[in-house]
C-alpha positions in Angstrom: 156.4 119.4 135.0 154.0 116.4 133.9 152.8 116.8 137.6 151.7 119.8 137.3 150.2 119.3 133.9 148.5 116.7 135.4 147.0 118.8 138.1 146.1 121.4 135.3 144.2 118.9 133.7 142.6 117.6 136.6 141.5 121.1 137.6 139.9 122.2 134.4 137.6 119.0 134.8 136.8 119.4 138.3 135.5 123.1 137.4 133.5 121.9 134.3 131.9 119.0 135.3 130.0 120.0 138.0 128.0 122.1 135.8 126.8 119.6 133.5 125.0 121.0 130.6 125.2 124.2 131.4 129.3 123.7 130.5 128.3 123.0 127.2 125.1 124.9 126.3 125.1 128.6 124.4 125.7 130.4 127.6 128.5 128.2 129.0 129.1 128.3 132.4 132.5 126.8 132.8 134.7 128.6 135.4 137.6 126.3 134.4 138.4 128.7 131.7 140.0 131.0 133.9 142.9 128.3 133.7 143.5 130.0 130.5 145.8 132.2 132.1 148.0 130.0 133.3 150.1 129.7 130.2 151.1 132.7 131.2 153.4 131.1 133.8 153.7 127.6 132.5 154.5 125.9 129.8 153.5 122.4 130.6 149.4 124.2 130.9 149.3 124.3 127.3 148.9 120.6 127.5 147.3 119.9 130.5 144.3 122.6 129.7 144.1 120.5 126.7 143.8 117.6 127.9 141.9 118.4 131.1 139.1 119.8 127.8 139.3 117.2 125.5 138.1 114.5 128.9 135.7 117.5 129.9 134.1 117.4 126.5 133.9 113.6 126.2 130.4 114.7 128.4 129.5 117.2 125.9 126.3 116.5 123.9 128.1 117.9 120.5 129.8 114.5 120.7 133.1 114.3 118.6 132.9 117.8 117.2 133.2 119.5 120.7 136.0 116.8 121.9 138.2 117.3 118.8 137.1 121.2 118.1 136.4 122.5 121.2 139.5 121.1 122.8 141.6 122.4 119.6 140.2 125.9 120.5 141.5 125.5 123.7 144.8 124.0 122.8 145.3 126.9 120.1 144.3 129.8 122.9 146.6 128.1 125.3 149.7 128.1 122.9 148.9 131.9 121.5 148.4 132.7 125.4 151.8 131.0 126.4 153.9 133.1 123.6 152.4 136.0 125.2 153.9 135.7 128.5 157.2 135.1 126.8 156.5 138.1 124.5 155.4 140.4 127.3 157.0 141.4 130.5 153.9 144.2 132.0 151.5 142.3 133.7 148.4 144.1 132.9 149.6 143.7 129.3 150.0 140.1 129.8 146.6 139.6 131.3 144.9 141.4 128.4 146.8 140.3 125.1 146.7 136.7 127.1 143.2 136.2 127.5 142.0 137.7 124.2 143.2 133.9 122.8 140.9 131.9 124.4 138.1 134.3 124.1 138.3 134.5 120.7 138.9 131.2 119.5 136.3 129.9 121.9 133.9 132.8 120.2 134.3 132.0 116.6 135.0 127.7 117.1 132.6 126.4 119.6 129.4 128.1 117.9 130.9 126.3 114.8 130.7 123.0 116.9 127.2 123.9 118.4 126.2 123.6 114.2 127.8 120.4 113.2 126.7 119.1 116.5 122.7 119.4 115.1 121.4 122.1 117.9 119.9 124.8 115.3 121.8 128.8 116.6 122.7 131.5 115.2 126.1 131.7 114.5 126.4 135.5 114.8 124.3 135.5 117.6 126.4 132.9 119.3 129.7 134.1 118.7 128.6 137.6 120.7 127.1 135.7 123.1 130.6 133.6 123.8 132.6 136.8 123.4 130.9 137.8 126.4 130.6 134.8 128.7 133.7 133.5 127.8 135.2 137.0 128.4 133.6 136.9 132.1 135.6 133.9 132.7 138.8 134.7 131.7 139.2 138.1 132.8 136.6 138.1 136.0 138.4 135.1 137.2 141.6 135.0 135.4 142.7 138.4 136.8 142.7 137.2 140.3 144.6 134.1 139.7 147.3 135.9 137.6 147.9 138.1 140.6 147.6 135.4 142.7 149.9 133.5 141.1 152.6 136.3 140.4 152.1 137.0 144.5 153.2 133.3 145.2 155.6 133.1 142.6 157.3 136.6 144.0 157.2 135.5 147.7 158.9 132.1 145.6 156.2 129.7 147.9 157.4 125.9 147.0 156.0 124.6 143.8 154.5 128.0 142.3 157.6 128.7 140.2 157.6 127.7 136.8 160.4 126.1 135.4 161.8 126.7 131.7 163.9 124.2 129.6 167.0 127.2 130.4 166.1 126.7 134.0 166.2 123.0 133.7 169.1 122.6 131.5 171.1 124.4 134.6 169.9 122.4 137.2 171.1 119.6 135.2 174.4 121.6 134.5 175.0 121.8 138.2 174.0 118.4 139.2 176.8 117.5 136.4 179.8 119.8 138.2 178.5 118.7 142.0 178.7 114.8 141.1 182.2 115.1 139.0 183.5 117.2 142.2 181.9 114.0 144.5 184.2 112.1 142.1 187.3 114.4 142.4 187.2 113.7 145.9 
């Protein structure tokens, strides 16, 4: 699970940075928030899309507002996102109560940060504008990963199933019975 975390986190940089400030400005293009969705799946994306923003913003020109507020956006979206796909079993359902999250929180904290970060916007203004480009992201993107995802996971490909604590606890459980019967013997 930290491996994969890891990977999370690695991949949400690798599809902000190359983008420079354009990841950052008041039309943000930052295809890493299609990630968002993963929560969805896994639990252990909530931190690694948190992480993998907090070392993306550490680049951002709204210095210590964007690494601490923007990356709080994200981890709040990611944990709202993750109770949905506990919540909801539908998967178009999923997709769309999901990715609302991180739209909105990006929408209503990141123009905050643009503010206390000294570039003079409208905040109005600004919030539309991320309710739309951050909305492109999510669902334009997100939708085809979801599905991609739910493919793999259905045709149960190595590595794409997500493991939960119940999951874990019963590996464990049988590891337990397999080495006292080892013993037995």
């Amino acid at each position: 699970m930290i491996c994969r975390a890891g990977i999370f986190a690695a991949l949400y940089i690798a599809l902000t940075m190359p983008f420079g400030e354009l990841a950052f400005g008041p039309f943000q293009i930052r295809p890493s928030e299609a990630l968002t969705i993963l929560p969805l799946f896994y639990a252990e994306a909530v931190p690694g899309l948190y992480v993998g923003c907090i070392l993306a913003n550490l680049l951002s020109q709204y210095g210590v507002y964007d690494i601490l507020l923007g990356s709080l956006a994200t981890l709040l979206a990611a944990c709202c996102t993750y109770a949905v796909g506990r919540l909801f079993k539908n998967s178009v359902v999923r997709v769309l109560v999901g990715g609302i999250f991180p739209v909105l929180f990006n929408a209503f904290i990141v123009p905050a940060v643009m503010i206390l970060g000294g570039l003079p916007v409208a905040y109005w203004y600004q919030v539309l504008s991320f309710l739309l480009t951050e909305s492109v992201w999510v669902y334009a993107l997100g939708f085809p990963l979801y599905y991609t995802i739910a493919a793999l996971i259905k045709k149960n490909v190595k590595g794409s199933t997500p493991y939960t604590l119940k999951d874990l606890r019963a590996a464990e459980h049988g590891k337990k019975k397999a080495d006292a019967a080892d013993k037995a013997e």
